[in-house]
C-alpha positions in Angstrom: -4.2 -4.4 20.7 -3.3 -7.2 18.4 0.0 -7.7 16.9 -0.1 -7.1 13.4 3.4 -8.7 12.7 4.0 -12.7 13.4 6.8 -14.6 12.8 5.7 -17.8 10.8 8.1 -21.0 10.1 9.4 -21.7 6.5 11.0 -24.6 5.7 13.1 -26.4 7.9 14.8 -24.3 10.5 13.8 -20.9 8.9 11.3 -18.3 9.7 9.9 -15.2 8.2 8.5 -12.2 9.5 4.7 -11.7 8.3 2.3 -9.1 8.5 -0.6 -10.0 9.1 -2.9 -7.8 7.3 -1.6 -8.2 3.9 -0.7 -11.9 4.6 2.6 -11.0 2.6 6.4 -11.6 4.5 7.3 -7.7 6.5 10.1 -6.2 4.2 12.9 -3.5 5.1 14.9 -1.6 2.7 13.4 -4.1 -0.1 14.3 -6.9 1.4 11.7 -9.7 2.7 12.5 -10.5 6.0 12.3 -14.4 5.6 14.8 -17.3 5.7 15.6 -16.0 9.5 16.6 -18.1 12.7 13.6 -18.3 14.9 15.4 -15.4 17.5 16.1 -12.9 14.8 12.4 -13.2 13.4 11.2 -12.7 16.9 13.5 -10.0 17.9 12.3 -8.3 14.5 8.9 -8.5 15.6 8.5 -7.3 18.6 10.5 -4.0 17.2 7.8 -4.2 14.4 4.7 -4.5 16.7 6.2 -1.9 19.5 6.6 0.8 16.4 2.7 -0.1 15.0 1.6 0.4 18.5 3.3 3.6 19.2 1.9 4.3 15.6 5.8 4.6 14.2 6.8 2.7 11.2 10.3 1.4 12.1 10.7 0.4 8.3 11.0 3.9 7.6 
């Protein structure tokens, strides 16, 4: 299964956390989860793509 959720670099030193199929930056309680540190973004992820693929949203 492909990850639906990548972490993509901003400017600089900063990442964001994007979902793939909309293109748009991941979001959690209304907040866009960009301007991270490269670890945090990943971390983020991997909890994002582990809840799609046991079909849980984790943003819930």
């Amino acid at each position: 299964m492909e990850n639906r959720y990548a972490v993509r670099r901003q400017d600089g030193e900063r990442f964001a956390v994007i979902d793939d199929q909309t293109g748009l930056p991941a979001a959690s309680d209304g907040r866009d989860l960009v301007g991270l540190d490269r670890e945090d973004a990943q971390d983020i992820a991997d909890v994002l793509n582990r809840g799609e693929q046991s079909r849980r949203n984790p943003l819930v």
